[in-house]
N, C-alpha and C positions, 0 to 999 in steps of 0.2 A: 056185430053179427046180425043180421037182417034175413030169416028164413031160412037160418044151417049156412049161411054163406058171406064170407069177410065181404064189407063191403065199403069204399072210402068214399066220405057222403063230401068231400070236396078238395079240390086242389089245396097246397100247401098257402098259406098268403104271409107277410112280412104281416107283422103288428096285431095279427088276430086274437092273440090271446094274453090280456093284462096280467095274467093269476102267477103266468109263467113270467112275464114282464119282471112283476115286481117281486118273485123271489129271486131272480137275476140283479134285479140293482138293488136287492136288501144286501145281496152276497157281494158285488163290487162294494158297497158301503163299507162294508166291514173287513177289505183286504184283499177277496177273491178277482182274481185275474181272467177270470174264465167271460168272454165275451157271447157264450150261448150257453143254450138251455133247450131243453124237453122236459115230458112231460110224459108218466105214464104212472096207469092205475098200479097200487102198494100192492103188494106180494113180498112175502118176507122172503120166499125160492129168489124170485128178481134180486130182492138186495144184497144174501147172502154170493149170490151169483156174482155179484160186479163186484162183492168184497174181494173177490175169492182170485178173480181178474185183478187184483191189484192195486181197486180203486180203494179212495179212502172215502168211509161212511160215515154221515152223521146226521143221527134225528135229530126233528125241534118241533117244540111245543106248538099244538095245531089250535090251541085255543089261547095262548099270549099273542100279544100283536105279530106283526109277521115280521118286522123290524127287526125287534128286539129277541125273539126267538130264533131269528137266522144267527143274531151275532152272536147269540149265546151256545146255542148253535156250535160257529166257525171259533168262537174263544178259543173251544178245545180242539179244535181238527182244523186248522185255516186254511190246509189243504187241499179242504174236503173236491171231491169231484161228482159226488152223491149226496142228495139230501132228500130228506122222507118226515113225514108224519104219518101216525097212523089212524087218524081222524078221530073225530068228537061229535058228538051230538049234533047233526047237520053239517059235518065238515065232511068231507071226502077224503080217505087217507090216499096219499099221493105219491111220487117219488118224480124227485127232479136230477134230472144226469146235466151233470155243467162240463164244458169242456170248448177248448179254442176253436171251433166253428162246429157249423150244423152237420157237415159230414163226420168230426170227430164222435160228436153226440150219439147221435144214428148207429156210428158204426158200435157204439160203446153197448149199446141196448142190443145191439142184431145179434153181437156174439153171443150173446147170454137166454136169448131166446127162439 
């Protein structure tokens, strides 16, 4: 938001955002199948929303490593298609929608918001 008015401050690029990166290959580590990911600010309406769609949700610990909290994580939900923290002390709380490419993703979040 930039003066009352959405505004997208740059085209979409491959590779531009590590954070996303690497809770994508924390979650392939651990068994998830899901080849993509997004990224969008925690809202608990958002996640209750995509539960609600069907998806399956699971937090993880935004102050353990990011490794070992995805797996801990996926232990219980390996299904998961949603994952979230709700941040920490300089963390950002987050939520990441995983799903078989970028138009599944996209469409996963548009429904719900």
């Amino acid at each position: 938001d930039v003066g009352g008015q959405a505004t997208v401050p740059g085209d979409p690029e491959f590779g531009v955002s590590q954070h996303v990166a690497n809770v994508l290959l924390a979650a392939r580590a651990t068994g998830s199948e899901a080849p993509a990911a997004l990224n969008v600010a925690y809202d608990p309406d958002i996640v209750d929303a995509l539960e609600s769609k069907g998806l399956t949700v699971a937090a993880f610990d935004a102050e353990a490593s990011l490794e070992a909290s995805i797996a801990a994580a996926l232990d219980g939900t390996p299904d998961a298609d949603v994952l979230y923290q709700t941040g920490a002390m300089g963390i950002e709380p987050i939520v990441y929608i995983l799903g078989s490419d970028a138009v599944t993703v996209a469409e996963r979040l548009r429904s719900v918001t």
